[in-house]
C-alpha positions as CSV (number, residue, x, y, z in Angstrom):
1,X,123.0,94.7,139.7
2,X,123.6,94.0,143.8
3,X,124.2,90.8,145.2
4,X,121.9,88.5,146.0
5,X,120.5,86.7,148.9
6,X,120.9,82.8,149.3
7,X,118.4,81.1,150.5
8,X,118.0,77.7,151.5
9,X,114.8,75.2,152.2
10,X,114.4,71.5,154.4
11,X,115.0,68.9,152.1
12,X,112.2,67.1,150.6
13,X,110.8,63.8,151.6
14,X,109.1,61.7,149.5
15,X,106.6,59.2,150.6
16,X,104.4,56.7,148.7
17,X,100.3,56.9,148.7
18,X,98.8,54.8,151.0
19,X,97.5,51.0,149.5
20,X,93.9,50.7,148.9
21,X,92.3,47.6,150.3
22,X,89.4,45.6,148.2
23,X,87.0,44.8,149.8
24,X,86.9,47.4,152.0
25,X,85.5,45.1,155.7
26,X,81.8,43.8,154.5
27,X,79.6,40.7,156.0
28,X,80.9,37.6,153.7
29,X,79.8,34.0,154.4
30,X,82.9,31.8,155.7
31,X,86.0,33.2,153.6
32,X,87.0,36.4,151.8
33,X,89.7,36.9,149.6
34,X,91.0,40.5,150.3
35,X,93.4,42.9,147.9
36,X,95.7,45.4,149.1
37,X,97.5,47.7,146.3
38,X,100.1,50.1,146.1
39,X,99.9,52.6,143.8
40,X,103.5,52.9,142.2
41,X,104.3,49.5,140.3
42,X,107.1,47.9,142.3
43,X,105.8,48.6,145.8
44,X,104.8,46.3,148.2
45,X,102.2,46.2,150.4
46,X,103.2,44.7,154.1
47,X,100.4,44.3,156.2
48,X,99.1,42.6,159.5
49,X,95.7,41.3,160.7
50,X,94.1,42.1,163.7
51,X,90.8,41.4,165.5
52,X,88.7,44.5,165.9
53,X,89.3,44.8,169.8
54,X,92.9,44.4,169.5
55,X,95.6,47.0,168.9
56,X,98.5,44.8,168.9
57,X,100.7,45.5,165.7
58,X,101.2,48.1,162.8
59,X,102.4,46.9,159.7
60,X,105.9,48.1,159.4
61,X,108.8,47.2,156.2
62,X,109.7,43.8,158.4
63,X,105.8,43.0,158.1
64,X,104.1,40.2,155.8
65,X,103.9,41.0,152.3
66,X,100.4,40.9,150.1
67,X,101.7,39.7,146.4
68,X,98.3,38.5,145.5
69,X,95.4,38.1,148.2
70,X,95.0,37.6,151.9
71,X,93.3,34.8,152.6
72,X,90.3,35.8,155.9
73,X,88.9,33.0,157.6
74,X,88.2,34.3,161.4
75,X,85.9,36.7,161.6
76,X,85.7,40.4,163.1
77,X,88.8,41.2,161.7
78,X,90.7,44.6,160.6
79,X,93.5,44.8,157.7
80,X,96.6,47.3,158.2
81,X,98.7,48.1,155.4
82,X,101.1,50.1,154.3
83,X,103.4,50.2,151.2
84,X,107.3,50.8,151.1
85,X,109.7,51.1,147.9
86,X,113.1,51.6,148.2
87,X,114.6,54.7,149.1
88,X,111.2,56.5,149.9
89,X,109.5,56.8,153.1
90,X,106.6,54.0,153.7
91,X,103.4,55.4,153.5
92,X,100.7,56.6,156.0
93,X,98.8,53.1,157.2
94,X,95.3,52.6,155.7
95,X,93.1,50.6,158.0
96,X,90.0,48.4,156.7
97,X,86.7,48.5,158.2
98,X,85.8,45.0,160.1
99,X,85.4,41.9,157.7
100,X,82.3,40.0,159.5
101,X,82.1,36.2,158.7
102,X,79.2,34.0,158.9
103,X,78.8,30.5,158.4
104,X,77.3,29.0,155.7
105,X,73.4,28.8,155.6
106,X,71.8,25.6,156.1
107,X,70.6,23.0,153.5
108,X,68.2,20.8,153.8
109,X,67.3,17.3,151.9
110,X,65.5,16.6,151.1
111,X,64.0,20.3,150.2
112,X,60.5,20.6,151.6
113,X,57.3,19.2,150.2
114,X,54.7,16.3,150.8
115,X,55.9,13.3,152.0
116,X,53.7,10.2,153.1
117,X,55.8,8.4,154.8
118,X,58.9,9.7,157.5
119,X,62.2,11.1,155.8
120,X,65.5,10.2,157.4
């Protein structure tokens, strides 16, 4: 049998998936309560908030941290996340689609019908 030929390869780096954000931008009246996950229990999601004309920040390790929801209540809004665990390589950012928020719609009382005399 003749020798044989070593051969090496570039070392491997892991990374994590990106986190998924639910809901994904939408029209919602005054607040929405927004979810960003990471796929591999453990992770965390760090993210930042941006308005839709602005391209200020990426999320980065040093960034806020999602544990359970963020909390929108401007609207025209974007979501940027990624997810970090230790000793891997953060993961590719995930950007949401604009979150739109509208005000309430109007109530009135008393609610419509005939009335004989002037309403206040």
């Amino acid at each position: 049998m003749g020798s044989s030929e070593v051969v090496s390869s570039p070392a491997y780096k892991l990374a994590l998936s990106p986190p998924s954000i639910y809901p994904d931008g939408g029209v919602f009246v005054e607040v929405v309560d927004v979810r960003i996950r990471c796929k591999l229990p453990g992770a965390e999601a760090h993210y930042v908030v941006d308005p839709i004309l602005s391209d200020t920040f990426d999320p980065n390790p040093m960034s806020k941290i999602c544990f359970d929801t963020v909390h929108l209540s401007e609207t025209n809004m974007i979501i940027k996340a990624i997810c970090t665990y230790k000793n891997l390589e953060p993961s590719t950012m995930t950007t949401s689609k604009t979150f739109i928020l509208e005000p309430h719609p109007p109530t009135f009382d008393p609610d419509g019908g005939s009335f004989v005399e002037s309403t206040q």
